[in-house]
Phi, psi and omega in degrees: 000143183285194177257339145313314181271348181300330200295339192253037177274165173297302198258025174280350190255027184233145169303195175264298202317296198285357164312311195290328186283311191288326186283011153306306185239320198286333185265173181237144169326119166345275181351292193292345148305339163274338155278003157245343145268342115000296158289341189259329144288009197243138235309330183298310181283317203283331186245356146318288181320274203329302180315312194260333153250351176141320213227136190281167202264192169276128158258346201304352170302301191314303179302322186283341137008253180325324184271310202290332188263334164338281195318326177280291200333293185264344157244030172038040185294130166235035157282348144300266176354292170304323179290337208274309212288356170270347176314296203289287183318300160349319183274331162292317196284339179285338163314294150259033148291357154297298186318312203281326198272009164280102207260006192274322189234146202270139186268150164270111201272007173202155185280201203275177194276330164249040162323342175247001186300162180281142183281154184317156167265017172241024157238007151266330139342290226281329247229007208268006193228031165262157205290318183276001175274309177338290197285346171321289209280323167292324172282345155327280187265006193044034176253139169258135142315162168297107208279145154310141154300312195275123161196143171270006172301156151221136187246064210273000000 
């Protein structure tokens, strides 16, 4: 990255304090970045790329990842720290960019008007004698049921 566009990263407006805080919820364990990069290079995944794009892919993100989570972990770098949580955003926005660019379905700013309605009653019939209506019905009414006798487990 030039020194221009580093100024407009995501974690250039945050404090050292909030690196170390986002970097918390935002990152992933050191480990798993060497499995995934790792995975992302290894003959199974290679022909997988090749399938679904043509072409095997860059794994080289995943390894600076990983050397980036090393640098914060053990020399508490947060010029690392920062290369790593803009790394991860870059992978959410890219992630949902399918999403955001979807014209098929209408997004909803509130839910539907029953959305909490009571369910038919010929599903709560078939649903009235299951273990989870049971246990339903004991926090309800703060009474415990009785367990069946009749069971065919056995604990050999």
């Amino acid at each position: 990255m030039s020194g221009n566009e580093q100024s407009n990263t995501f974690s250039s407006q945050l404090s050292d304090e909030r690196v170390r805080d986002n970097l918390m919820w935002a990152s992933r364990p050191c480990f798993l970045y060497k499995h995934e990069f790792k995975d992302c290079k290894s003959y199974k995944a290679r022909f997988n790329q090749y399938f679904i794009y043509g072409e095997s892919i860059d794994c080289s993100q995943w390894g600076k990842d990983y050397e980036d989570c090393l640098k914060y972990e053990e020399h508490d770098d947060l010029a690392a720290a920062r290369r790593l949580l803009d790394s991860e955003a870059e992978r959410r926005q890219k992630r949902m960019e399918a999403h955001k660019a979807n014209d098929v379905w209408k997004k909803r700013s509130t839910p539907p008007t029953e959305w909490n309605a009571p369910l038919p009653e010929w599903f709560t019939k078939t649903n009235e004698n299951t273990f989870l209506a049971l246990k339903s019905k004991e926090l309800q009414d703060g009474v415990e049921m009785p367990a069946k006798e009749s069971s065919f487990c056995s604990i050999m």
